[in-house]
N, C-alpha and C positions, 0 to 999 in steps of 0.2 A: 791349607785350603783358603783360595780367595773367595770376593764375593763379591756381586756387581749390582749397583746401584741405579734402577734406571727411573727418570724421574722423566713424567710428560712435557713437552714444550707446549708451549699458548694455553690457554684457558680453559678450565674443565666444562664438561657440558654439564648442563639442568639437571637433562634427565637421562634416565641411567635406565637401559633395554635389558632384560634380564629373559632369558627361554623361558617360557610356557613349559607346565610339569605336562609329559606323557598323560597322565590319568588321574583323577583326585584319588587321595591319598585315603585308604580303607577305613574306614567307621570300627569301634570297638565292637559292634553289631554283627559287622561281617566278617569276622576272622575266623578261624576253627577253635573249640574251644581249648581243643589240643594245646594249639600256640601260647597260651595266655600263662600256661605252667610252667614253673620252670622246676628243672630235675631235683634241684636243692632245697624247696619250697617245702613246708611239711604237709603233708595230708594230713587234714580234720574232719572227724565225723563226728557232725553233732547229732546224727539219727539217736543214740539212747538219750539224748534231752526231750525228743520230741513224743509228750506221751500219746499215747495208744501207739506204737510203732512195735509190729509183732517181730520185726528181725534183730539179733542177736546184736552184739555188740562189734562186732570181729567184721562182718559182713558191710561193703559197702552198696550202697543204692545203684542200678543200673544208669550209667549216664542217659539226661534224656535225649532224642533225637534233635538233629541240626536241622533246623527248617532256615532256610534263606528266601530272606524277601527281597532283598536285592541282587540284581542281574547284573554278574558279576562280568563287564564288558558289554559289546556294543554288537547286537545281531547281523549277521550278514546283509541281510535283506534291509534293514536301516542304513548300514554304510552303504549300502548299494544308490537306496532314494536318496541317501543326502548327496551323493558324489552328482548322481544325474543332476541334481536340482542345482547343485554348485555349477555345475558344467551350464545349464543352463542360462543361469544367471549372469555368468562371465559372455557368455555368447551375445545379453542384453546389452551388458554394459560395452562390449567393444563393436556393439551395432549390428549386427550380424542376424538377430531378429529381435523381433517389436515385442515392449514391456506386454503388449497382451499374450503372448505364449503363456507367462507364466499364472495366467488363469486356471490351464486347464490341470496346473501340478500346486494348486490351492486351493483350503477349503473355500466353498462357496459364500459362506459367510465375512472370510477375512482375505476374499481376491481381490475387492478393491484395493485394501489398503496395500497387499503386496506387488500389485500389478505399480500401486503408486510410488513403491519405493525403488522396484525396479525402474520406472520413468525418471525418476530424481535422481538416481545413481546412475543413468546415459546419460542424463543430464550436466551431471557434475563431471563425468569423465570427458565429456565434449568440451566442457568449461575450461577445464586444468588442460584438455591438449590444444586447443586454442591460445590458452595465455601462459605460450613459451617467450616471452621479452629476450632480445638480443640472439636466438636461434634461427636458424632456418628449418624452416616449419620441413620435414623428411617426407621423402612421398608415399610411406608408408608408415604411421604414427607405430610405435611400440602399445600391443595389444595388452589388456589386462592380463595378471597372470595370477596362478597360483600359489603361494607362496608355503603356506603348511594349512591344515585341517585338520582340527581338535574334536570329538565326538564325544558327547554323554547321554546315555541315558538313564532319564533321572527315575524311570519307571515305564514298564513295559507297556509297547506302542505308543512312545513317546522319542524321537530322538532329539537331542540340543546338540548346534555343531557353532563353532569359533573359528571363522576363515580372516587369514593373511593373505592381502591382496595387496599384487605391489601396481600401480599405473602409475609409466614410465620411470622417476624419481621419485614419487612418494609410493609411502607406502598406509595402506588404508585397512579397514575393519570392517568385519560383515557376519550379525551374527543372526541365527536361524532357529524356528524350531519346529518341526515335523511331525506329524504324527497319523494314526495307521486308523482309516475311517472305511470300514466296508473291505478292506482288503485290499487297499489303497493308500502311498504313503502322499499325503498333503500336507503343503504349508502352512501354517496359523501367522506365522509372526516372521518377520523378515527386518533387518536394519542396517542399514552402511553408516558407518562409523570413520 
């Protein structure tokens, strides 16, 4: 059996891009307590140390019930408002309507600041398709795009989403976070990265 040796030509890069995990990885908190046993492990029952304890020796304690306090995955209706609000946002940044739309899909209190960051984010992407050096400017620029969308919720009526955005040649960051006011999913916090 041979073996082949391949080794990179030119220069290694800096930095090194690695995927994004699917989902953060479960808490000891959220597992079942099932899982935590293993078949080989001994059972212990220290119930006959514990005085006043009227059951026998032999007899083990009913397990107690599984309460979860964490929502384990990400509600329909939050993927729903974050896609809208994503869909939204990208429609800002590629021109198509004014940073004020996203007034009316943020809380009242924190619309300025995200109406601002949607201004600053057409801003920047008018910037970067403006200063293409040595191209000829296309009579159709390449539109923002979607690139992936990460969702957590870190507690219920709360969503956090992690969007990859690529305009034109680069590619950019934009993270979010939502939440459910009246029956109603709104913005709080918006940022392009």
């Amino acid at each position: 059996m041979s073996t082949v040796e391949v080794t990179r030509q030119g220069p290694r890069p800096a930095i090194r891009l690695r995927p994004a995990p699917r989902r953060e990885p479960l808490f000891d908190d959220e597992r079942d307590p099932a899982s935590w046993t293993s078949p080989d492990q001994l059972a212990l029952d220290w119930a006959h140390l514990i005085a006043g304890d009227a059951r026998p020796a032999g007899t083990a304690a009913p397990p107690p019930p599984v309460i979860r306090t964490v929502v384990s995955g990400v509600s329909a209706d939050a993927k729903l408002a974050v896609r809208r609000f994503v869909k939204m946002c990208v429609e800002v940044f590629n021109g198509y309507r004014p940073p004020a739309h996203l007034r009316r899909l943020s809380q009242p209190r924190e619309a300025a600041t995200v109406v601002a960051e949607g201004l600053s984010g057409a801003q920047r992407v008018a910037g970067v398709r403006r200063a293409s050096p040595g191209r000829t400017r296309p009579r159709r620029p390449a539109p923002v795009a979607v690139l992936r969308l990460r969702l957590c919720e870190p507690r219920a009526g709360a969503v956090e989403a992690a969007v990859v955005l690529m305009i034109g040649d680069r590619t950019w960051a934009m993270a979010l976070r939502l939440e459910l006011h009246e029956a109603s999913w709104v913005a709080t916090t918006l940022r392009l990265l």
